[in-house]
N, C-alpha and C positions, 0 to 999 in steps of 0.2 A: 235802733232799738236795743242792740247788744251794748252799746257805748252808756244808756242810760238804767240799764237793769244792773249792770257791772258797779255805778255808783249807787245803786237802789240794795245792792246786797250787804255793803259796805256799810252801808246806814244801821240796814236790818240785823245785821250780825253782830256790828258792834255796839248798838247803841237800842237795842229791841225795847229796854225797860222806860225810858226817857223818851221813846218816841210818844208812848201812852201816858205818862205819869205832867207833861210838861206842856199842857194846853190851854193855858191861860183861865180866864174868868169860865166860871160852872165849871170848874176841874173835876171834882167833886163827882158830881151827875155824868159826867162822861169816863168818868174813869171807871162808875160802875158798870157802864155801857161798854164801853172799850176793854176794859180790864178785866181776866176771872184767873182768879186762881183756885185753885184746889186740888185736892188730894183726890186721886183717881187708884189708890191699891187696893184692890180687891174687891173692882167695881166688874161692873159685865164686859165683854170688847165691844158693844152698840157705843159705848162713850167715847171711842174713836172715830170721829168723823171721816167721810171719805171722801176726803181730801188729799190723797194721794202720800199725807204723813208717814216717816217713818221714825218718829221719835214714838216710844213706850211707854207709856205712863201707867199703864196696868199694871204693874208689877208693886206687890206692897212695899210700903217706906216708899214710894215717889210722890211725888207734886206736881203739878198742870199750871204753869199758866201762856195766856194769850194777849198777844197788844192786837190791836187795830192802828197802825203805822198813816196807812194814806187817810184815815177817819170816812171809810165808806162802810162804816157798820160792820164790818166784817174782818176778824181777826186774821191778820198780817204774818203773825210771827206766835211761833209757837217753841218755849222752854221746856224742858221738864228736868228737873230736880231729884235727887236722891237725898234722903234724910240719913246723914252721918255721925254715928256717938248715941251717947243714950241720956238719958236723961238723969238730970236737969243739963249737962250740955249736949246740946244737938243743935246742928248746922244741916245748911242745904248748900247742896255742891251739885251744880251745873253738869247735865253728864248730856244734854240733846238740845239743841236747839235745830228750828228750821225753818223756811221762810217763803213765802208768796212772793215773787218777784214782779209777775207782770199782770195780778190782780183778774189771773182767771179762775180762783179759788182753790186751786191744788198748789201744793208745794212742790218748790221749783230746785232746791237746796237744801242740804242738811248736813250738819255737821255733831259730829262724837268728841265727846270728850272724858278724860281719865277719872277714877275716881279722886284726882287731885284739883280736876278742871284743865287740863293739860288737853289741848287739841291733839286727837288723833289721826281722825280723817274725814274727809269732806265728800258729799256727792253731791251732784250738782248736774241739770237739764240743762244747758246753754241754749237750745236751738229752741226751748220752750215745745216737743213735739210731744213731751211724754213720759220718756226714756230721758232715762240716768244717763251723761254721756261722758263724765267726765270724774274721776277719782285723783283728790287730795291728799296722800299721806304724810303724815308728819311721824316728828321724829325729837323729842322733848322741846316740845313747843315752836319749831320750825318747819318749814315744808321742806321736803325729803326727796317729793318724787310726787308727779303729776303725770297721769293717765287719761288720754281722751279719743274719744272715735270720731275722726277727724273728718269722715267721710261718710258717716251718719249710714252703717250697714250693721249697727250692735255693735261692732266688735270694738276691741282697743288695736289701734293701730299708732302710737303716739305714745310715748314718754320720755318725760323732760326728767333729769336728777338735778338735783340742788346741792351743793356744795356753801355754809356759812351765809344760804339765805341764795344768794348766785346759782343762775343754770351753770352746770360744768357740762352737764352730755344731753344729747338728743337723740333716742333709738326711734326710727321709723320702719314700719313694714310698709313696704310700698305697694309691693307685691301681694300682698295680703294670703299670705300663707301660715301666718299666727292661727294657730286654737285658743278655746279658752284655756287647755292646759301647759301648749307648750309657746312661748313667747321668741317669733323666727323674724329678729328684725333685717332689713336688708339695705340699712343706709345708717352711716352715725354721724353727727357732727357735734364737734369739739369748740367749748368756747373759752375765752381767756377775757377775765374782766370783762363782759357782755358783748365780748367781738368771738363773731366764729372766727375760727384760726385754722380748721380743717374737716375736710371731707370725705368719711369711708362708705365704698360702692359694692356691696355682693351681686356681681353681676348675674352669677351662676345658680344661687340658693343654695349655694354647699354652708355656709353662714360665716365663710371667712370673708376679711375685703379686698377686690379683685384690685382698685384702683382708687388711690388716694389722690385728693384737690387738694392742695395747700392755698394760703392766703400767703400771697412770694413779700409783699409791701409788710406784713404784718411779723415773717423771719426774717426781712432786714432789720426792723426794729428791731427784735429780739437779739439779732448778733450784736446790733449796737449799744444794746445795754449790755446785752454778757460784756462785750468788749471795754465798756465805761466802766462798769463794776471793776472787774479784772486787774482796768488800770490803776482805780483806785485801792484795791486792797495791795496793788503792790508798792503804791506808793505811802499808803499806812505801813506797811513793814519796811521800808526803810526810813522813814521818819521812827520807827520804835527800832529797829538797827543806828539809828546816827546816836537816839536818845542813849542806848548802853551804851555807845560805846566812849561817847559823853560822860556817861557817870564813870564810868571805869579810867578814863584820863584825868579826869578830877580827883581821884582818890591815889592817883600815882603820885602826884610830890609824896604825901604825907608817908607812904608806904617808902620812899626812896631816900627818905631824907637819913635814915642815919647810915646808909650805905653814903651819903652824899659830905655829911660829916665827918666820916673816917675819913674819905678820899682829901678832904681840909686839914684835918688835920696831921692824917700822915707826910702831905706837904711842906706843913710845918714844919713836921720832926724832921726830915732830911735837909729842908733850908738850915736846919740848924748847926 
């Protein structure tokens, strides 16, 4: 179920306009059926459906629109737009999208974006119970940092950090001593290139780590490259040590020749 909602969100997020707009023969007729858009500023809040949405459209200068994605009559995927500039140029820039995953008519997903269309952050139900279990943040246009309650008790117990798209850390409370204010993880692990490489343990809750697992196969590697590297830069500096010392022998005759002249000639002059 989780394997097929995972590519069902992927669809919806990235592709929400096209899911509606690209239905073959009577396009037309279904697109008016499938498709609505409009402007909802400064309408009542009855025009938000309770669907569990939390994209805004109420607010003046926004826009509404809805796909029907699986074509069961019932809208899929919901945008809303901010109108930016004035006129005669005005654009609409993406600032909410969010999405019915497993077609029980509540949204399941929802994601913010900058007033540049720049992802901010994501919330998202996995477990489909209800509850938001799961926070996305990004960080110009990458994910940054993922929070989820792993253990389905409210709370966050679970963050992943991203480094250039890559997890680099994983904070877990295991022990579940986290609030919602103060974040008391009590396990870390450390990845390298998507291999964990090591393991820290607060066995006590003091929130230092009591007792580190290393990956032993994973610091041999590691010595072996320090060590190849190593080799190699030392063997780069003496190849650029041979290379001067090369130019500077090739430029000795030239520099020695009129000391090597006199010593010719003054031979001369005593043969004589």
């Amino acid at each position: 179920m989780r394997g097929a909602a995972g590519l069902l969100v992927l669809a919806m997020l990235a592709g929400g306009c096209g899911g509606a707009r690209g239905r073959g023969e009577g396009s037309a007729s279904r697109t008016a059926a499938h498709e609505r858009s409009r402007s909802l500023g400064g309408t009542s809040g009855a025009a938000q459906r309770d669907d569990a949405g939390r994209c805004d459209a109420r607010q003046p200068g926004r826009e509404e629109a809805e796909y029907d994605i699986n074509g069961d009559e019932t809208p899929d995927v919901r945008k809303v737009f901010a109108r930016v500039g004035q006129p005669p140029v005005v654009r609409l820039v993406l600032i909410c999208r969010e999405a019915d995953l497993d077609g029980d008519g509540r949204k399941d997903v929802v994601r913010y974006y900058s007033d540049e269309g720049r992802p901010l952050r994501e919330e998202a139900d996995r477990n489909f119970d209800g509850q938001m279990d799961e926070l996305v943040v990004f960080e110009s246009g990458r994910i940054a940092r993922v929070e989820s309650d792993a253990n389905r008790d409210g709370r966050v117990d679970t963050k992943v950090f991203y480094e250039r798209g890559e997890p680099v850390r994983i904070e877990r409370d295991v022990a579940g001593r986290s609030t919602p204010t103060h974040w008391r993880p009590d396990r870390w692990e450390y990845y390298e290139r998507g291999r964990i490489v090591r393991v820290g343990a607060d066995l006590d809750g003091d929130g230092r780590v009591d007792r580190w697992d290393r990956d032993q196969l994973w610091q041999r590697e590691t010595e072996d490259e320090r060590a190849a590297e190593a080799a190699r830069q030392q063997q780069r500096e003496m190849l650029e040590d041979q290379g001067a010392a090369s130019s500077r022998g090739g430029s000795s005759p030239a520099s020695g020749s009129p000391a090597g002249t006199g010593a010719a000639s003054g031979g001369g002059a005593r043969g004589g």
